[in-house]
Backbone as JSON Lines, residues from 0, in Angstrom:
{"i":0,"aa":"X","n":[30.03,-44.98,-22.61],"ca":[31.03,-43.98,-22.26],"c":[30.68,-42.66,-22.94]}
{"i":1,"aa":"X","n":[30.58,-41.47,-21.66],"ca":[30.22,-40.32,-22.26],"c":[31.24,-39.18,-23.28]}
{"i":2,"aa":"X","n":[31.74,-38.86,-24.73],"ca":[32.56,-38.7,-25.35],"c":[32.49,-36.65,-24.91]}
{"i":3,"aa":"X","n":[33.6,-35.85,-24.47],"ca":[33.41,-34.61,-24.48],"c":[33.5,-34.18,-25.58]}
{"i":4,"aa":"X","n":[32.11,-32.93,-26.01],"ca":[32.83,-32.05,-26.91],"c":[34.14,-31.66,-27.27]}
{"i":5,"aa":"X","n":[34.83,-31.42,-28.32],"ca":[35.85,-30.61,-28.35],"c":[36.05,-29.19,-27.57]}
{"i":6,"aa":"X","n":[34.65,-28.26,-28.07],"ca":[34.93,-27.39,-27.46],"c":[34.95,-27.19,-25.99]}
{"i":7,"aa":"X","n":[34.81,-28.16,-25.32],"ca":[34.83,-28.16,-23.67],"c":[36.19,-28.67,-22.86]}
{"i":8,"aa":"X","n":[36.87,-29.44,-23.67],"ca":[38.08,-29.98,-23.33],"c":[38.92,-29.45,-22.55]}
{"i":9,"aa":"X","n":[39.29,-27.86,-23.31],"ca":[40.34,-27.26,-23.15],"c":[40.04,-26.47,-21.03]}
{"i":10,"aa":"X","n":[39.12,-27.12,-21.25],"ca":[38.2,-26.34,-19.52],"c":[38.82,-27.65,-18.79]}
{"i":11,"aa":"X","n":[39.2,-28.73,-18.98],"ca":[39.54,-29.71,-18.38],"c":[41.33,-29.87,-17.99]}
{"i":12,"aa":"X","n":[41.45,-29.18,-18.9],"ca":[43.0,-28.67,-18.64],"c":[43.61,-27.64,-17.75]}
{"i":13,"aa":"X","n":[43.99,-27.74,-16.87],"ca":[44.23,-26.97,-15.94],"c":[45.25,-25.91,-15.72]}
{"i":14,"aa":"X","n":[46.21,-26.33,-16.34],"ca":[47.21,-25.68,-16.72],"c":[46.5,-23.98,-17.6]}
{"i":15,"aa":"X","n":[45.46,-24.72,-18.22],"ca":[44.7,-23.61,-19.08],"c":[43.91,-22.56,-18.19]}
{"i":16,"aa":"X","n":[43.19,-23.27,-16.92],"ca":[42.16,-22.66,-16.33],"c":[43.46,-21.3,-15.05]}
{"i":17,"aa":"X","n":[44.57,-21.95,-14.85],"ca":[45.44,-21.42,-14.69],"c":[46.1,-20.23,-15.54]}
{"i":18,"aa":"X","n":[46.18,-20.08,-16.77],"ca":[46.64,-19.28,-17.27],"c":[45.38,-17.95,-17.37]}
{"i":19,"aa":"X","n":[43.83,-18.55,-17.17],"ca":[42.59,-17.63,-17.27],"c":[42.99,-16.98,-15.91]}
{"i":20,"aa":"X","n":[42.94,-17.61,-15.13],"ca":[43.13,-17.08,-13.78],"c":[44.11,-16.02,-13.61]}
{"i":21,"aa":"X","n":[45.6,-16.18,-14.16],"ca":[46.7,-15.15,-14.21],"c":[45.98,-13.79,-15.17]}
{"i":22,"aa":"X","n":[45.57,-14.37,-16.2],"ca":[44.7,-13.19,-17.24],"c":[43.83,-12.0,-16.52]}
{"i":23,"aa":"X","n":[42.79,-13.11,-15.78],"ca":[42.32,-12.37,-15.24],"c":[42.67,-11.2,-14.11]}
{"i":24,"aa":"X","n":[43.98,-11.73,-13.46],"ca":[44.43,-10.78,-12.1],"c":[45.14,-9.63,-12.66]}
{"i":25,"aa":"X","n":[46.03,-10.01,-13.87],"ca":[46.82,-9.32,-14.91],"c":[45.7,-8.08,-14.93]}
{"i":26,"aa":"X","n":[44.65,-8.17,-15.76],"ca":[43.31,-7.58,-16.07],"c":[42.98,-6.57,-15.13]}
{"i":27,"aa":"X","n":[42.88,-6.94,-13.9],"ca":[42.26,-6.44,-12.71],"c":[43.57,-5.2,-12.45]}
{"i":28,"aa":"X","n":[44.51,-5.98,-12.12],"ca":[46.11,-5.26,-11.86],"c":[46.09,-4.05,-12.7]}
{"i":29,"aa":"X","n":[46.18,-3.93,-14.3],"ca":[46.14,-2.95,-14.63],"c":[45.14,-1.9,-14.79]}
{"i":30,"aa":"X","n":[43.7,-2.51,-14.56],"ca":[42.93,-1.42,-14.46],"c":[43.2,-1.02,-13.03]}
{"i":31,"aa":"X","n":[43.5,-1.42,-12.26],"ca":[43.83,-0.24,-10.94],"c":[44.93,0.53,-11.15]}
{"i":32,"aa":"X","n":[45.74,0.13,-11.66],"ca":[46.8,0.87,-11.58],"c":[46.33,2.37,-12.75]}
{"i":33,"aa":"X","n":[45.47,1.97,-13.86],"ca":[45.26,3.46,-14.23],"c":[44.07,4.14,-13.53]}
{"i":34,"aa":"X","n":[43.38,3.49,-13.21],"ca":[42.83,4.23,-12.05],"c":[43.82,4.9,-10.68]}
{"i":35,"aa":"X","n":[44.72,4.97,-10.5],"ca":[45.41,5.33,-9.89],"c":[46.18,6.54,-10.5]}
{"i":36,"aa":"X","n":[46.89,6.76,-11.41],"ca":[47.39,7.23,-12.45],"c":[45.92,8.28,-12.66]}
{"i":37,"aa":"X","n":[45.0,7.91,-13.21],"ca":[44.06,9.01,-13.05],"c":[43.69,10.23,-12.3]}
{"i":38,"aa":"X","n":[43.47,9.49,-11.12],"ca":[43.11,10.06,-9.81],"c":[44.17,11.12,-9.05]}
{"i":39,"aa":"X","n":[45.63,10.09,-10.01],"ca":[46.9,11.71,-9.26],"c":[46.86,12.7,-10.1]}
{"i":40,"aa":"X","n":[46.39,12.2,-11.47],"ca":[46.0,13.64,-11.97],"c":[45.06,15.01,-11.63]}
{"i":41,"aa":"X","n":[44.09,14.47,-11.03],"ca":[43.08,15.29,-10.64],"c":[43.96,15.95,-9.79]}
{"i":42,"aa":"X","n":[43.2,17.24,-10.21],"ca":[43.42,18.73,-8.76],"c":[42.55,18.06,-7.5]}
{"i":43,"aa":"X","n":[43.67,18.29,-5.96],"ca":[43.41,18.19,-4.85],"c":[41.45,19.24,-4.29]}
{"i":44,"aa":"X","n":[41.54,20.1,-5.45],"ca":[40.06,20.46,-5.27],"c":[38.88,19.84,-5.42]}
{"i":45,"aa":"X","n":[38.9,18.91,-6.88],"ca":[38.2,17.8,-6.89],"c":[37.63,16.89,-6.15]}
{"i":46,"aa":"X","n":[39.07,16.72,-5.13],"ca":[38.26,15.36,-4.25],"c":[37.82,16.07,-2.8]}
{"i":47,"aa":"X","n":[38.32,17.48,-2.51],"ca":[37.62,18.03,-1.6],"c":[36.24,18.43,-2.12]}
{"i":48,"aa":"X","n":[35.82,18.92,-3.33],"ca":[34.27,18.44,-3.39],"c":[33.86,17.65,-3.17]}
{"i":49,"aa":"X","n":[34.34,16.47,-3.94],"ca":[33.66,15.16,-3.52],"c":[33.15,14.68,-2.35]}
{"i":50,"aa":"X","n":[34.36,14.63,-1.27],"ca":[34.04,14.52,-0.05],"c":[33.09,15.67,0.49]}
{"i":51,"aa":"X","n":[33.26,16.83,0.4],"ca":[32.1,17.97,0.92],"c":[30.67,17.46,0.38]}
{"i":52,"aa":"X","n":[30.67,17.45,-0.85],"ca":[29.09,16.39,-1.21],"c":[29.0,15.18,-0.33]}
{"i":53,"aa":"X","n":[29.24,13.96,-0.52],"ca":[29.37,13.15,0.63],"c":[29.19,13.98,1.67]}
{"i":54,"aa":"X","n":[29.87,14.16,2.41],"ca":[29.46,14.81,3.93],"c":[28.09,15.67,3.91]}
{"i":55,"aa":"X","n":[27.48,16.38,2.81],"ca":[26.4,16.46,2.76],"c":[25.39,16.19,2.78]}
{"i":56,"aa":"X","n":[25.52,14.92,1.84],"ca":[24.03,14.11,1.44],"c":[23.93,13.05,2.65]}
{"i":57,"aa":"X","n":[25.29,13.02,3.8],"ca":[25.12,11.9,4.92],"c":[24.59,12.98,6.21]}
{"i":58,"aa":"X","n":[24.86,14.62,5.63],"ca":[24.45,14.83,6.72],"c":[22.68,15.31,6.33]}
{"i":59,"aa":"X","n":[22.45,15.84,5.57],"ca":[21.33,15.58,5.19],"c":[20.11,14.85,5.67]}
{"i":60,"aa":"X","n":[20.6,13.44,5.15],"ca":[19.81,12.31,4.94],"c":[20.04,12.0,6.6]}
{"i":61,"aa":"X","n":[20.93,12.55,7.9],"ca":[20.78,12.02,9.31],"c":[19.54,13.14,10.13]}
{"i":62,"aa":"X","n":[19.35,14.46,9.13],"ca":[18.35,15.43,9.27],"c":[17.18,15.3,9.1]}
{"i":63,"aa":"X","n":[16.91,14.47,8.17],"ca":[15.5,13.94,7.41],"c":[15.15,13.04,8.05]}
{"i":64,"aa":"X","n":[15.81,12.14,8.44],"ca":[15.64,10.97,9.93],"c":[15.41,11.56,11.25]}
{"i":65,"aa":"X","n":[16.04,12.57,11.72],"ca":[15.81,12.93,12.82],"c":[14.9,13.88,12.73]}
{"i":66,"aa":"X","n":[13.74,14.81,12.28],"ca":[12.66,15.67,11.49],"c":[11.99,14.37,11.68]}
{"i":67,"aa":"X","n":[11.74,13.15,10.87],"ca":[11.13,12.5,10.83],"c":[10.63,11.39,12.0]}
{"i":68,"aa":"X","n":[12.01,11.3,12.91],"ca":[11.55,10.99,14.13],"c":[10.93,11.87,15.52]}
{"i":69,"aa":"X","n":[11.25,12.93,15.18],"ca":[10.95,13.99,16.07],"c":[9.5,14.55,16.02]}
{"i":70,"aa":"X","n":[9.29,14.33,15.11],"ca":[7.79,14.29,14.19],"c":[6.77,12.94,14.74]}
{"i":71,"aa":"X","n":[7.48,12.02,14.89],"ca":[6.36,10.76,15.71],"c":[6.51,10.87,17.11]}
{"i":72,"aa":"X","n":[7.5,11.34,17.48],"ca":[7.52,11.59,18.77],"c":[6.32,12.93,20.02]}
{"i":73,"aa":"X","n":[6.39,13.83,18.65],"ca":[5.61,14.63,18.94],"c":[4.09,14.34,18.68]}
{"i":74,"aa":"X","n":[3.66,13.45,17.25],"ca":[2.6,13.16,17.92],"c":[1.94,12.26,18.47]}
{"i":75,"aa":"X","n":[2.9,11.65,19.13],"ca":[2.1,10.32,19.96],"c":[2.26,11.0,21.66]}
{"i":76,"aa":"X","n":[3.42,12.18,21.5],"ca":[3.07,12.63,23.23],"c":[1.87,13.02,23.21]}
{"i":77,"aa":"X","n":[1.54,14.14,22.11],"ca":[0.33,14.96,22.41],"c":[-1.37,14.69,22.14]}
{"i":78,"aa":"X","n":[-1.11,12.98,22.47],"ca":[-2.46,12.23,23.06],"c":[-2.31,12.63,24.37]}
{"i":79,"aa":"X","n":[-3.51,12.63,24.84],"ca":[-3.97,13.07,26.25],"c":[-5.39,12.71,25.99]}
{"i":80,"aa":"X","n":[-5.51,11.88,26.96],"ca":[-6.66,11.46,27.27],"c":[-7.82,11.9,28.44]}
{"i":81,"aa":"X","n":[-9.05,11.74,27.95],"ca":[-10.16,12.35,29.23],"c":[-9.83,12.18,30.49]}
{"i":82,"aa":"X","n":[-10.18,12.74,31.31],"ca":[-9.75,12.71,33.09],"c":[-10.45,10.95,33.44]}
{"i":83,"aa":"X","n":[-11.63,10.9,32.51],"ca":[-12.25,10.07,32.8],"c":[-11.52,8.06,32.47]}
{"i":84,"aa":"X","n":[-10.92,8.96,31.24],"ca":[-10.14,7.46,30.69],"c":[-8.77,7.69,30.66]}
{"i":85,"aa":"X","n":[-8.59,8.28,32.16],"ca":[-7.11,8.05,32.47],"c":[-6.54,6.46,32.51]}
{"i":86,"aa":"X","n":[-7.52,6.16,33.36],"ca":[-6.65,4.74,33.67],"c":[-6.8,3.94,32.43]}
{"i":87,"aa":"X","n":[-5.9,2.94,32.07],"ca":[-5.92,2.15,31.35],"c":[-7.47,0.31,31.52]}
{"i":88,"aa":"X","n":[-7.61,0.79,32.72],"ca":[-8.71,0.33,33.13],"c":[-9.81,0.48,32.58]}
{"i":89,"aa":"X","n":[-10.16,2.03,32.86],"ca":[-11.45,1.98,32.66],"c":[-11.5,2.47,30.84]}
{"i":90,"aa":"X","n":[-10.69,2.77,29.98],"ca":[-10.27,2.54,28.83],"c":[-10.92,1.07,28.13]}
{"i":91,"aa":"X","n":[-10.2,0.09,29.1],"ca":[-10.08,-1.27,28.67],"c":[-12.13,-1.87,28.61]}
{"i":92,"aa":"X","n":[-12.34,-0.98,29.66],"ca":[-13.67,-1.37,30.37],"c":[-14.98,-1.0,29.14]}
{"i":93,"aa":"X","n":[-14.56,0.37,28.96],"ca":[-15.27,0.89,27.7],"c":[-14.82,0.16,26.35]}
{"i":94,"aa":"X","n":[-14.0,-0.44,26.22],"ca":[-13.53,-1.76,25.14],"c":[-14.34,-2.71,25.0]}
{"i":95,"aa":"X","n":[-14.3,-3.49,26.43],"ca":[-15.16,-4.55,26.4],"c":[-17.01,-4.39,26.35]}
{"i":96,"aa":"X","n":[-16.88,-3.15,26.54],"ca":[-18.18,-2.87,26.07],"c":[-18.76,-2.84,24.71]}
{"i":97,"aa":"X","n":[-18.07,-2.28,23.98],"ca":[-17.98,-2.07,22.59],"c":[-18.08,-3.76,21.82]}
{"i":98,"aa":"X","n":[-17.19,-4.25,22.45],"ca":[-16.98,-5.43,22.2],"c":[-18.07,-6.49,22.26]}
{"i":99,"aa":"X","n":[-19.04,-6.44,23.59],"ca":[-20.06,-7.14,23.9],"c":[-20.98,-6.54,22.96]}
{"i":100,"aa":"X","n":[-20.7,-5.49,22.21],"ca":[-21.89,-4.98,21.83],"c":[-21.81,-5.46,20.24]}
{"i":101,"aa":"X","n":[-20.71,-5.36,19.62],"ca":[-20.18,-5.81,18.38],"c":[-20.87,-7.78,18.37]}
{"i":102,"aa":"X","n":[-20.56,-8.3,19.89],"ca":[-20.98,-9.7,19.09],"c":[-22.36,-9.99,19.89]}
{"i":103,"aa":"X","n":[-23.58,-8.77,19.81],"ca":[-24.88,-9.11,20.14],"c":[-25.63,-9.3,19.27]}
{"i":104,"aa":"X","n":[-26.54,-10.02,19.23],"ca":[-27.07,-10.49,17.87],"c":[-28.44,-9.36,17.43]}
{"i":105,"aa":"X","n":[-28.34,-7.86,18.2],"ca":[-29.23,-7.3,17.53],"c":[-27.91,-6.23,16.21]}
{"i":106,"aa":"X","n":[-28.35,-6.06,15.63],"ca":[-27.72,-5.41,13.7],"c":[-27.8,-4.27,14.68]}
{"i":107,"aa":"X","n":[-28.6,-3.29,15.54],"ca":[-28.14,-2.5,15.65],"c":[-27.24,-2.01,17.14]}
{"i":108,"aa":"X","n":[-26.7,-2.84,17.63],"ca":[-25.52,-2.74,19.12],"c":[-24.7,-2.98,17.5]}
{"i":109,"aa":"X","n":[-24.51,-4.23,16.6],"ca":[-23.47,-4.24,16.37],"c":[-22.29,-2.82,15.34]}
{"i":110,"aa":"X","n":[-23.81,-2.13,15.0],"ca":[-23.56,-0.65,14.12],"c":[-23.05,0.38,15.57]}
{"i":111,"aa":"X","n":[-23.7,0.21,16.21],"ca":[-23.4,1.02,17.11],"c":[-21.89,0.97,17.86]}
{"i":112,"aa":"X","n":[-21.69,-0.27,18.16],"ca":[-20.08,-0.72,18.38],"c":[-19.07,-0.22,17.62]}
{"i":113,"aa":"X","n":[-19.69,0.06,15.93],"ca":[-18.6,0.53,15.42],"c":[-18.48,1.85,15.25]}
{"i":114,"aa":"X","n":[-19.43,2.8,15.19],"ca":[-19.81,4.11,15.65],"c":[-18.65,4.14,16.66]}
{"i":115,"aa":"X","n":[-18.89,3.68,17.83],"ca":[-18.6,3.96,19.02],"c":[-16.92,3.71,18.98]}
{"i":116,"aa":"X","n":[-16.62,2.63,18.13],"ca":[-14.88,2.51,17.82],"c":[-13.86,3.74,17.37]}
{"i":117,"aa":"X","n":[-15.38,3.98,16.17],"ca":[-14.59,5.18,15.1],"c":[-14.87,6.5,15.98]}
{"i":118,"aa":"X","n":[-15.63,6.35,16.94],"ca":[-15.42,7.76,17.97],"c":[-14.29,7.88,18.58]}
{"i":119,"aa":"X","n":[-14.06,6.89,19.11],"ca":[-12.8,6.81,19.94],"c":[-11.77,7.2,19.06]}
{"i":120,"aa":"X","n":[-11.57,6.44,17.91],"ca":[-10.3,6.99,17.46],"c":[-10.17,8.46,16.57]}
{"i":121,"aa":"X","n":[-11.38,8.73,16.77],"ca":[-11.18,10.43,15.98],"c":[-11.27,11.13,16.64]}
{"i":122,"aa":"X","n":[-11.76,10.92,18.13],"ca":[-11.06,11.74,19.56],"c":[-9.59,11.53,19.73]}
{"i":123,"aa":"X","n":[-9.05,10.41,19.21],"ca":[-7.25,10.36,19.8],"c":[-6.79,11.54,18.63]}
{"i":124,"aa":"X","n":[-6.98,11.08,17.3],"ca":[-6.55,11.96,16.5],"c":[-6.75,13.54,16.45]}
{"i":125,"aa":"X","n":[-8.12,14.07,17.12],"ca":[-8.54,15.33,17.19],"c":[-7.44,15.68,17.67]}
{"i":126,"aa":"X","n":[-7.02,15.69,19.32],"ca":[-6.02,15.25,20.17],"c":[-4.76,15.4,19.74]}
{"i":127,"aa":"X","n":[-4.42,14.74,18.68],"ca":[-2.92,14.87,18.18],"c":[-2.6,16.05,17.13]}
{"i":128,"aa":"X","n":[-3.67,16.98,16.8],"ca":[-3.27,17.52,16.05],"c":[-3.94,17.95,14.93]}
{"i":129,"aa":"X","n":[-4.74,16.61,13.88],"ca":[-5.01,16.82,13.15],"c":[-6.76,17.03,13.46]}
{"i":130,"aa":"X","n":[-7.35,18.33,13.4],"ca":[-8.01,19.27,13.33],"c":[-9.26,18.96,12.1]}
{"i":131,"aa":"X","n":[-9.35,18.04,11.17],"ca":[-10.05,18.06,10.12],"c":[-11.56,17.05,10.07]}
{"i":132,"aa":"X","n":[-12.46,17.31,9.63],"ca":[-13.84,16.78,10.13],"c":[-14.03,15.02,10.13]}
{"i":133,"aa":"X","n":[-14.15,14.83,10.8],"ca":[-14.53,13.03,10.31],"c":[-13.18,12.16,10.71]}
{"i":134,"aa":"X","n":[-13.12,11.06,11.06],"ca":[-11.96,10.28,11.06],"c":[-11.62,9.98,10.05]}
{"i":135,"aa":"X","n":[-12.36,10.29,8.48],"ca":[-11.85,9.89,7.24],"c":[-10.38,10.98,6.55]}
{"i":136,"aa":"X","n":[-11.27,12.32,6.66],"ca":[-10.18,13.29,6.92],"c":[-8.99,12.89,7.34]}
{"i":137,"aa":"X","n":[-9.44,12.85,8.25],"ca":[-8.09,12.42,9.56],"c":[-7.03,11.89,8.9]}
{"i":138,"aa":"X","n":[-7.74,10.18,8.42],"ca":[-6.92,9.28,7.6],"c":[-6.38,9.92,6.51]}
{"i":139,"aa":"X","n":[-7.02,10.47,5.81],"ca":[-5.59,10.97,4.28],"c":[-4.75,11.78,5.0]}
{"i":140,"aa":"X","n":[-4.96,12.4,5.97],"ca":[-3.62,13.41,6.56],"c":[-2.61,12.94,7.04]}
{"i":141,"aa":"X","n":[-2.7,11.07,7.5],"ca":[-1.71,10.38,8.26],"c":[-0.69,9.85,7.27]}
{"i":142,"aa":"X","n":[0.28,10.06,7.83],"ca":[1.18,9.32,6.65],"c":[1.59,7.7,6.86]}
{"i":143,"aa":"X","n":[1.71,7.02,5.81],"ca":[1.49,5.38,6.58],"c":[3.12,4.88,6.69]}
{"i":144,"aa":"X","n":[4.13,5.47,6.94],"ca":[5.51,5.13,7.81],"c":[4.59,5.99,9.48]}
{"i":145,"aa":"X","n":[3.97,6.75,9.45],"ca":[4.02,6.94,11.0],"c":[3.0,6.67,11.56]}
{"i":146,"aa":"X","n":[2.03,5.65,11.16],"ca":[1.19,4.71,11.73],"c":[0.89,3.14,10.79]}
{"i":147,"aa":"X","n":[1.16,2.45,11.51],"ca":[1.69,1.11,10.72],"c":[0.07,0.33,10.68]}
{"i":148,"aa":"X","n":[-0.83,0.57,11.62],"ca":[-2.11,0.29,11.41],"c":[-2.85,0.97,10.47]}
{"i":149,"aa":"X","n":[-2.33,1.88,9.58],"ca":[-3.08,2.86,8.51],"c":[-4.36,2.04,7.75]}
{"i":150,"aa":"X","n":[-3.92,0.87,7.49],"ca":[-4.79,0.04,6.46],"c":[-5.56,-0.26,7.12]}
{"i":151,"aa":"X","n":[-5.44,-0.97,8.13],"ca":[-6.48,-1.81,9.22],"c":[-7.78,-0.57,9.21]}
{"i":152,"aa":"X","n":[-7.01,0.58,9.65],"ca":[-7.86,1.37,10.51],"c":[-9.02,1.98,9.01]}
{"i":153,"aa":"X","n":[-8.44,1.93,7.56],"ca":[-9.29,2.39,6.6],"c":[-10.1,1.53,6.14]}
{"i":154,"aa":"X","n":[-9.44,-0.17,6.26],"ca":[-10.71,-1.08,5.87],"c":[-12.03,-0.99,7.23]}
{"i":155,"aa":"X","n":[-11.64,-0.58,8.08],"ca":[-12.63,-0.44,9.45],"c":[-13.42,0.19,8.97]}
{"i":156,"aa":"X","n":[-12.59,1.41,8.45],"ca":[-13.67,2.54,8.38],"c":[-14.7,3.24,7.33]}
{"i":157,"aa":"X","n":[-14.37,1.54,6.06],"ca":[-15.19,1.92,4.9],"c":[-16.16,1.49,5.47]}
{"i":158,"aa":"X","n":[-16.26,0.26,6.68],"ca":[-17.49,-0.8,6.78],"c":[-18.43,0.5,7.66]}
{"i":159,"aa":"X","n":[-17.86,1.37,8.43],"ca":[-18.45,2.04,9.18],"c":[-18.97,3.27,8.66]}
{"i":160,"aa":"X","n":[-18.61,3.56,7.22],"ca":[-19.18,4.31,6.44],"c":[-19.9,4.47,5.58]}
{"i":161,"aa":"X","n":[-20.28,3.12,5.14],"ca":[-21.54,1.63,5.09],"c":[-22.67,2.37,5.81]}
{"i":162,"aa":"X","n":[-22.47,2.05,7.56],"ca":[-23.28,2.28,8.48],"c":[-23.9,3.57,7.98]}
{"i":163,"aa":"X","n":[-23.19,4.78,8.04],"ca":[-23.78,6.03,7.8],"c":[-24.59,6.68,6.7]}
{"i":164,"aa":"X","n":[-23.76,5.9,5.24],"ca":[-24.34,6.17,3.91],"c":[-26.15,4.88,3.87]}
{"i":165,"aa":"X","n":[-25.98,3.89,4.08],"ca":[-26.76,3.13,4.13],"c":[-28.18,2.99,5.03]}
{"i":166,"aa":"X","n":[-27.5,3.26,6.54],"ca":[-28.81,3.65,7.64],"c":[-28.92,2.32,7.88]}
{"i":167,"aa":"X","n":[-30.54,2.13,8.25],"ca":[-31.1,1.05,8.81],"c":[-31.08,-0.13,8.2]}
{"i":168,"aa":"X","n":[-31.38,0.18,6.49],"ca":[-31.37,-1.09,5.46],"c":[-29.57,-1.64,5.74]}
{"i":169,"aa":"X","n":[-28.44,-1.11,5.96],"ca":[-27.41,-1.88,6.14],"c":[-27.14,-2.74,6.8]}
{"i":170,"aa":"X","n":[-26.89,-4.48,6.95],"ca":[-26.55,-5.49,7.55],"c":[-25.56,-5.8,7.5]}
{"i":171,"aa":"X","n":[-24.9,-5.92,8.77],"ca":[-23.76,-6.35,8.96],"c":[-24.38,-7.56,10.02]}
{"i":172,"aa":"X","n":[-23.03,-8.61,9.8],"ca":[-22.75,-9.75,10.44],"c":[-22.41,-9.87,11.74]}
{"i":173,"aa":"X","n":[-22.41,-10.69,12.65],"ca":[-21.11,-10.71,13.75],"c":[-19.7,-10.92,13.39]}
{"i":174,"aa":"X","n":[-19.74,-11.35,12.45],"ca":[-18.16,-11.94,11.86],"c":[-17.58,-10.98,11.57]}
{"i":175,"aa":"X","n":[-18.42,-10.0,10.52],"ca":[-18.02,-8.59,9.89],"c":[-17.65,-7.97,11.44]}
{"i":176,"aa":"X","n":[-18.46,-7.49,12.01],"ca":[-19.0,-6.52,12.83],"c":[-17.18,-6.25,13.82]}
{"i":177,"aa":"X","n":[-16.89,-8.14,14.23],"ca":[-16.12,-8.21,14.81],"c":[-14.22,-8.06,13.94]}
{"i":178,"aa":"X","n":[-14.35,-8.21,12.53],"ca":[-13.1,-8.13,11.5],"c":[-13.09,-6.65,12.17]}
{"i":179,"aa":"X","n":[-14.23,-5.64,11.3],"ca":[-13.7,-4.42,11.94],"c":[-13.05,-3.95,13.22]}
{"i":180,"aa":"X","n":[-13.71,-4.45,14.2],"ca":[-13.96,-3.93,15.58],"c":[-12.0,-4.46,15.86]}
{"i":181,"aa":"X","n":[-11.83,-5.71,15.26],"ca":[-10.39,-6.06,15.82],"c":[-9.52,-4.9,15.24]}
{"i":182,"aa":"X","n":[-9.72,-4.86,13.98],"ca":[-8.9,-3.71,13.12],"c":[-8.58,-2.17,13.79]}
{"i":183,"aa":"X","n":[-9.64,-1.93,14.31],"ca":[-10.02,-0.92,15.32],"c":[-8.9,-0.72,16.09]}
{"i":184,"aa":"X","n":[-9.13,-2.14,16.72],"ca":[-8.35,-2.09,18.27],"c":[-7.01,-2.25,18.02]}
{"i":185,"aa":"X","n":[-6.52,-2.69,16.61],"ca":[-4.83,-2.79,16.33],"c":[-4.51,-1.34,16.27]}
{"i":186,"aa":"X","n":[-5.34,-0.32,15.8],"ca":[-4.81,0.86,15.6],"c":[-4.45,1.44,17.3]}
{"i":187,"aa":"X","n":[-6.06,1.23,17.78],"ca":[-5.82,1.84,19.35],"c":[-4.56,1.26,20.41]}
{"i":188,"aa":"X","n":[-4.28,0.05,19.8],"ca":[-3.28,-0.98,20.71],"c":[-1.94,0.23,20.2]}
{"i":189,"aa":"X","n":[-1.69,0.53,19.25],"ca":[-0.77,1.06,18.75],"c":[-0.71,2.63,18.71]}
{"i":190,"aa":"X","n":[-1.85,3.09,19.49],"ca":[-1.68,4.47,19.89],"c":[-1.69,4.31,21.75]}
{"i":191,"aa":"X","n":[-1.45,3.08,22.13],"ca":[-1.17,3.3,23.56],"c":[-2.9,3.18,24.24]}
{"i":192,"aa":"X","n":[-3.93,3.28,23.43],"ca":[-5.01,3.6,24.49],"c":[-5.55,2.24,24.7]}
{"i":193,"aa":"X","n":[-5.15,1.47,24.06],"ca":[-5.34,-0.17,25.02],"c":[-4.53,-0.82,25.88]}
């Protein structure tokens, strides 16, 4: 037979856990009530600041949202694509090219595939706006709430900057060749040109 502490007893009594309970509402009861008592003291100017702040920082913060959406909106219209890769077709067509070329077993289709990726997407970006040399450029200018592929598209583009710093001695894999090339295409899937 398990014997209770003394000091735990009095928790078994209910009558007791009852009187904590009244304590506690007691407790609660009078701190509102001087909070109340407080608050009629204050000058009626007070809480019209208050509220004027509030109404500020909500209208504010619905400004900074809408700036900020108005802002992705604008630059995902002002892609425009070649006369040539209007259709989503022949887009797709020049994909699968890239693609066949990424898993050929000569090292250099598969450098070239990625060349040919990171062209594409520093023509969409030229396109939208940002004006600055290289698709690396490009990347620090993007902010990563308004392209959710940001990462994909920078691990792509260290491997492809591999290609350029390195030259001929650089080997890449099919496995590699193709990690990038998908990474690629999450960004392009997400600018609409796939």
């Amino acid at each position: 037979m398990r014997i209770i502490p003394e000091e735990f007893k009095h928790w078994l009594n209910l009558e007791y856990l009852f009187n904590q309970l009244l304590n506690l509402i007691r407790w609660f009861w009078i701190l509102i009530k001087k909070l109340i008592l407080l608050l009629i003291d204050v000058p009626f100017k007070v809480y019209f600041f208050i509220v004027a702040f509030v109404f500020i920082f909500i209208a504010g913060f619905i400004f900074y949202k809408f700036m900020r959406l108005k802002r992705k909106i604008k630059i995902f219209s002002t892609i425009s694509f070649k006369d040539d890769e209007k259709l989503p077709k022949g887009r797709s067509g020049k994909w699968e090219e890239i693609k066949s070329k990424a898993d050929s077993d000569d090292v250099k289709d598969r450098k070239e595939a990625l060349v040919m990726a990171d062209s594409i997407l520093d023509g969409i970006f030229f396109r939208m706006g940002f004006k600055m040399d290289g698709l690396g450029e490009k990347l620090k200018n993007i902010e990563p709430n308004d392209f959710a592929s940001l990462q994909d598209i920078w691990d792509a583009y260290k491997v492809r900057s591999k290609i350029a710093r390195e030259g001929a001695s650089f080997e890449i894999s099919k496995e590699e060749a193709n990690d990038a090339l998908a990474k690629y295409e999450k960004g392009l899937k997400e600018l609409k040109y796939l």
